[in-house]
N, C-alpha and C positions, 0 to 999 in steps of 0.2 A: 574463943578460938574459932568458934565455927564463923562468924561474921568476916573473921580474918582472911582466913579461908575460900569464903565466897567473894571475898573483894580484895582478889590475889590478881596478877597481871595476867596469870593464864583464863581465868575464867571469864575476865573480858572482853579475851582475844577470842575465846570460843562464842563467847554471843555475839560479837562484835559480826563473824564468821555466818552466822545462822541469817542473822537478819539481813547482811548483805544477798544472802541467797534467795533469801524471801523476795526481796524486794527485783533481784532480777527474772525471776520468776511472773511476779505481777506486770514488768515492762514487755515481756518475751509475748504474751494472752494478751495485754492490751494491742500490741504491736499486731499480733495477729489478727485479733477482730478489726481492727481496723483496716488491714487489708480487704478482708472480708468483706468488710460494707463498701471499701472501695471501689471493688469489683462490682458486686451489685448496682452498686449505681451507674456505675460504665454501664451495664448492661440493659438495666430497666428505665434508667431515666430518659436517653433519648426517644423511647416509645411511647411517654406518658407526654411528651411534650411535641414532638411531632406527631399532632392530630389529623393533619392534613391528608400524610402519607398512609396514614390508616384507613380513611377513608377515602382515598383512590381508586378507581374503576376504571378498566378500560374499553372503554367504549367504542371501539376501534368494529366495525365491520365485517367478518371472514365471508360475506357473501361475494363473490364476484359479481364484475358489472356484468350488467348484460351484455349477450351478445349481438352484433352489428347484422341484423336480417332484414334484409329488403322484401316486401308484400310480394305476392306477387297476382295478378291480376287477373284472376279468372272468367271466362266470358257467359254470358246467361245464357242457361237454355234455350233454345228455340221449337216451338213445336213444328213436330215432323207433317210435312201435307200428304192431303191423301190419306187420313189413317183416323178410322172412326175409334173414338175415347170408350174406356171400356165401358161395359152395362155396370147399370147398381147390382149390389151384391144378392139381391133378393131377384133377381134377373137370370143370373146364371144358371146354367143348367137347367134352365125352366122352358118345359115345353107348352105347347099350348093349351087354354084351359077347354077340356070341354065332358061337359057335365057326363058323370058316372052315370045309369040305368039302376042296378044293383048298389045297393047301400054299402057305406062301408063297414068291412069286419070289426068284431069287435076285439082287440086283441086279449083280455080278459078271457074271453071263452073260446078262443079257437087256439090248436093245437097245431101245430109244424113239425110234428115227431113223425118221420120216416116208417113207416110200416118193416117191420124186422124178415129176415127172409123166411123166416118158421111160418110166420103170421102170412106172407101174402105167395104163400108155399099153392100152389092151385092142388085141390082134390083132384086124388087119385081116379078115371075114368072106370067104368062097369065095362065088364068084358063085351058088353052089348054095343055099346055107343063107341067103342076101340075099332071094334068090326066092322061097324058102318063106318067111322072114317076113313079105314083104310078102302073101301072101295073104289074105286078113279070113277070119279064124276059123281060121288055122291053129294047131297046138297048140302050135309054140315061141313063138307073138308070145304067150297064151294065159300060157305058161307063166312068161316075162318080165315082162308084167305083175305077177302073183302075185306073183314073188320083190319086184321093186319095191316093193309095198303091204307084204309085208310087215318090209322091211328101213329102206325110208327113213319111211314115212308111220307117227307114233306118236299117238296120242290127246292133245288137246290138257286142259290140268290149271290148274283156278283155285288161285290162292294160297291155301293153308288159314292159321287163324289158330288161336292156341294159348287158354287159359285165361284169359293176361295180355294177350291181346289182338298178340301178336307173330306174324309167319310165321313156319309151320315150312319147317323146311330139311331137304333131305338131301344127304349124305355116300355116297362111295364107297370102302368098306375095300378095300386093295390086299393088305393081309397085316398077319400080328402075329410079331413077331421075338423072340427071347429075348437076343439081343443087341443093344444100342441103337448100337453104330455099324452093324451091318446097315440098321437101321432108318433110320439119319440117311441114310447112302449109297442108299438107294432113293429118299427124299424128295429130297433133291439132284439126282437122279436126272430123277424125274419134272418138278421145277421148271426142270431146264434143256428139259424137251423141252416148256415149257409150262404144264401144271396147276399150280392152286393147292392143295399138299399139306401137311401138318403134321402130327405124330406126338402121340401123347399115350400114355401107361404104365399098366397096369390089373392089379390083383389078379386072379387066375384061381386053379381049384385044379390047374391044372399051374403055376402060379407065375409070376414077375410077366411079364408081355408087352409089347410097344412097339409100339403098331397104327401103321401108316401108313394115311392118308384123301386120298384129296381132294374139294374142295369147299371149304364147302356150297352147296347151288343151291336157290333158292327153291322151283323144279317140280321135282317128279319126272320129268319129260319129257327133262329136261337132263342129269338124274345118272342115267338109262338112257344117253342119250345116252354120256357118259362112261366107262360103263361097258362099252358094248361096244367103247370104241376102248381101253379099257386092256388088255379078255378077249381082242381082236386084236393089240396090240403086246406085251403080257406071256406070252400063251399060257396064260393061268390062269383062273380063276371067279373073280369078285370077288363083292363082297357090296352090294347098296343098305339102307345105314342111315338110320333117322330121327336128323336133326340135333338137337343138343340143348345149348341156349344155357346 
């Protein structure tokens, strides 16, 4: 009964049902993967196979041409007449050489320190020596005078002018060195306690020298002047040169 059962017209009809569904099931997934791949290949295959376009570069330019500029023709210098070429530089400012008396300082052991006003304070006078100079026509007022006139009061000096129409100047030689850091260290020297000094280098026939100056002063009123405060702080002779541009 049960075989009968099982191989009834219904239950053929129900398998008959199942496996038709099956099988549209497995067309509907094949259908689709095959789209699938369809598209992929649309997609990746013409990339695999034009090589060409893959490797394309464009080599194309973005500098502009140049542009259209004509030279233009400049003319040469000509030298100017009449016009003496300047000195070498070991020239300049170089007065004339002529041999110092007095040695030069050593700048190692000499001092450029201003005497402070405590220090060069003059002592106070004894009522004795007060009393005598107050007398008229005594010989110490007599004699203060004198040194006054001749220490502070100097001859007053017009600007002289040279061939080119320029003032001359003068210079005060402090010394000439055979070695040039002597020479630098003295002018360093002097520029901290003040003067305007600068060295220049001269042929001699004791061989080559490094003169230290300072200056230049338009009067010679001025470069006395200087020169007796250098012959008081140095302890030496200097020299008054004519400046020379």
């Amino acid at each position: 009964m049960a075989r009968r059962d099982s191989d009834s017209p219904n239950n053929r009809s129900q398998n008959n049902s199942h496996g038709s569904r099956r099988l549209n099931d497995g067309v509907k997934q094949r259908i689709v993967g095959a789209l699938v791949l369809a598209a992929l290949a649309v997609i990746f295959l013409p990339s695999l196979f034009d090589r060409e376009g893959a490797r394309y570069i464009d080599v194309t330019s973005q500098i502009p041409p140049p542009p259209d500029i004509k030279p233009i023709a400049i003319a040469e210098p000509q030298p100017v007449e009449d016009v003496e070429p300047a000195p070498p530089v070991d020239q300049v400012f170089q007065p004339e050489f002529v041999e110092q008396k007095a040695p030069a300082p050593d700048p190692e052991s000499v001092s450029l320190e201003q005497p402070r006003p405590e220090e060069a304070k003059p002592k106070e006078a004894s009522p004795k020596v007060v009393a005598a100079a107050s007398k008229p026509g005594s010989e110490l007022q007599q004699k203060q005078n004198a040194e006054v006139d001749q220490q502070v009061q100097l001859p007053a000096e017009e600007t002289q002018l040279d061939d080119n129409g320029l003032p001359e100047g003068w210079v005060v030689q402090v010394g000439a060195y055979k070695e040039p850091a002597s020479a630098e260290r003295m002018r360093s020297k002097l520029m901290d306690a003040g003067f305007r000094a600068y060295t220049r280098a001269v042929e001699t026939s004791k061989g080559r020298l490094v003169r230290v100056f300072v200056g230049p002063k338009l009067s010679r009123v001025d470069a006395q002047s200087d020169k007796q405060k250098l012959d008081r702080l140095l302890k030496t002779e200097t020299l008054i040169l004519r400046y020379r541009a």
